[in-house]
N, C-alpha and C positions, 0 to 999 in steps of 0.2 A: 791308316789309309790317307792319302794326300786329296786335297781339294785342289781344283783346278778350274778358273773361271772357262766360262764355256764360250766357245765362238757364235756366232750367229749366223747361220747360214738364214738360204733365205727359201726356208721353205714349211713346211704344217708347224705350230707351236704349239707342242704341251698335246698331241697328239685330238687336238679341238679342229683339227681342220682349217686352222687359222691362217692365211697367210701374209704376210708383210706386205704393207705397200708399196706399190711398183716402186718408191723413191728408198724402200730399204728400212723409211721410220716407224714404221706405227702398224698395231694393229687396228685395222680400221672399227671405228666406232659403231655403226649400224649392223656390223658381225660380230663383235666380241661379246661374249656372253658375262656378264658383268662379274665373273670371277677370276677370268681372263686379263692378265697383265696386260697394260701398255706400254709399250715398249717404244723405247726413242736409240737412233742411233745417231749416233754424233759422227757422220760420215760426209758432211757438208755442210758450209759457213752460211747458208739461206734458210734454211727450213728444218727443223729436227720434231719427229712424232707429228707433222702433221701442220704443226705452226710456223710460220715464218721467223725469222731469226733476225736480230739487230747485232751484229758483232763490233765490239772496240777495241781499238790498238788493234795488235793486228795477229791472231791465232791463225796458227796455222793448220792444215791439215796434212796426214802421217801416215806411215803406213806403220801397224799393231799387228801379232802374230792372230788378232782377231780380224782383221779387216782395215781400214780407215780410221784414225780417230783424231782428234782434234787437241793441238797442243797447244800451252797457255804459257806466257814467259816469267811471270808471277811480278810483272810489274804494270801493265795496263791493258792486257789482254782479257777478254770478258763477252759472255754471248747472254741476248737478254730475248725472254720468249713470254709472249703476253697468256700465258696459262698455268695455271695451278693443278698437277694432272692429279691430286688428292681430294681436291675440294669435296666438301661434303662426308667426306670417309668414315666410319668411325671405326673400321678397323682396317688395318693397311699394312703393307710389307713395300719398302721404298729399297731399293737395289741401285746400285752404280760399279762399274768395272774402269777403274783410275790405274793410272801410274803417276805416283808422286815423287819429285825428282829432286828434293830438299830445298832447303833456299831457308826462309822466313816462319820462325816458332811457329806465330798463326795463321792458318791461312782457313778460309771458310769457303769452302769450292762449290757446293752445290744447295742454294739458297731455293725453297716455295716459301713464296710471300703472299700471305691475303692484303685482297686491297683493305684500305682501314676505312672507316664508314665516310660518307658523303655530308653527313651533319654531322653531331659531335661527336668528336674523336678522341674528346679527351678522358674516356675511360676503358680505349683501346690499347690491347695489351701489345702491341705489337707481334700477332699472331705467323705464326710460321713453323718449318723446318728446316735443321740445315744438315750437312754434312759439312765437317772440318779436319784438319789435321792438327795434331803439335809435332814441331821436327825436335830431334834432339840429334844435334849430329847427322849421322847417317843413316838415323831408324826415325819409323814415324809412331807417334797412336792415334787412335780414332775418335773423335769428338760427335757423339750425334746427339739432336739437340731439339728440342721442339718446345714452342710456348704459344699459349693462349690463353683464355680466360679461366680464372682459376685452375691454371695447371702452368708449370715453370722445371723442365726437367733435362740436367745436363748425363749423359752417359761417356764418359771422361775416363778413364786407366792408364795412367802411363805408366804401369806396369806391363802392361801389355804392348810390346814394340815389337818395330814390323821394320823389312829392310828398304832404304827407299830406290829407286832405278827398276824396281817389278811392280808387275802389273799385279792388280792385287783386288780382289772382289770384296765390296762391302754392303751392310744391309741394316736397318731399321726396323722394325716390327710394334706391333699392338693388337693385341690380340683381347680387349674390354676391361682387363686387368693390369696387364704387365708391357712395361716399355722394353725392350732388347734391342742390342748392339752385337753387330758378327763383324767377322773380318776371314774371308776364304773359307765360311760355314762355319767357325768356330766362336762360342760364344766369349764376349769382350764383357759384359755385366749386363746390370738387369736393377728395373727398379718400379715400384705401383707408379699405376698415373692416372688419375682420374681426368682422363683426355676426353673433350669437347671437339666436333666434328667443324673442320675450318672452313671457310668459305673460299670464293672466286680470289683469284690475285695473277702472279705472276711469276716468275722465274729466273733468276739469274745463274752461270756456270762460270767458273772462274772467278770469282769476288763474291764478298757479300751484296746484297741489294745497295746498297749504300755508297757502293764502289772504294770499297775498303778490304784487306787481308786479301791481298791476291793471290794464286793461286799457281802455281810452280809445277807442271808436270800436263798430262795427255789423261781426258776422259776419252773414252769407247762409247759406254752404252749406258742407259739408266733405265727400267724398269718399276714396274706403280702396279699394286696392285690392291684391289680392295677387302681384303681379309689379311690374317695373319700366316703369312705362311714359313714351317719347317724350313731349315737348311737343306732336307732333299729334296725341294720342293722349290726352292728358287731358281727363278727364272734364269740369270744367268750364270749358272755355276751348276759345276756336273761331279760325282764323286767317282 
């Protein structure tokens, strides 16, 4: 059976009666039952899931056979959004629908950063997650990656290679045991993590926070949810 990233139309989600806000991003927070994905669509360079948006250099937006989405040139193209939409998690399913277009080995595209404390910082682990690629040629692998205090876990296969010019659905998981990596619903590895629930911070798309390994190719959509959920069961992608 083929996996196919799913479109977004703009109406009930997950049959919750949920619907997008009028601007397309988010399910609104005062309605979504806390099992209930949030959903960000990258269909506009000002506001995505509800936040306002800081965009750099100069991403464009595109039209995807999903809708609108937002292209990045992998040289100083970068949207930066003051929300952590995990914070506090302890079990989570992080979703994004990319197109990676080759360019540069590393690129680190979809960056949650906690803010690091306000007094000493110096036994902050530099807490976060990210999504990344490695290119090789004209295939990609999936890099997902999360670190905190006592827990440092990369999910890495370049065995596992993917073509790049498609659009291509990817996902993260934790389920109180086990960290997992998919790519179009198909599992990439898997490893224990005794994972620590992260705090407020922020977001970058296209670069790392740091404004480094930029990012070469078109996100669509990203999706957060707070449990761990199956591959038939994620939010954007349909079997």
């Amino acid at each position: 059976m083929t996996v196919q990233p799913r479109p977004l139309p703009r109406r009930a989600l997950l049959g919750a009666g949920l619907a997008l806000a009028a601007n397309g991003c988010v399910t609104p927070r005062n309605v979504a039952a806390a099992s209930s994905p949030d959903i960000w669509t990258f269909d506009r360079l000002t506001a995505v899931g509800g936040h306002a948006v800081t965009a750099e250099g100069q991403p464009l937006l595109i039209d995807s056979p999903y809708g609108r989405a937002i292209r990045f040139d992998g040289v100083d193209d970068a949207l930066f959004i003051d929300n952590h939409p995990l914070a506090g998690a302890r079990h989570f399913t992080f979703e994004a629908l990319f197109r990676p277009d080759g360019g540069a080995h590393e690129q680190r595209w979809f960056h949650l950063q906690e803010a690091p404390p306000t007094t000493d910082a110096t036994q902050w682990p530099g807490t976060r997650f990210l999504f990344e690629i490695r290119v090789y040629d004209r295939q990609w692998s999936l890099d997902a990656f999360t670190k905190g205090p006592g827990y440092n876990q990369t999910l890495l296969f370049p065995d596992r290679l993917h073509p790049v010019g498609q659009w291509a659905h990817v996902a993260q998981t934790y389920d109180g045991t086990t960290y997992r990596s998919f790519v179009n619903g198909v599992l990439q590895g898997e490893a224990p993590l005794a994972f620590q629930p992260q705090g407020a911070g922020a977001t970058s798309v296209g670069c790392r926070f740091n404004r480094v390994n930029y990012f070469n190719g078109a996100v669509r959509a990203a999706a957060f949810s707070r449990r761990a959920l199956a591959p038939s069961a994620f939010s954007l992608l349909k079997s």
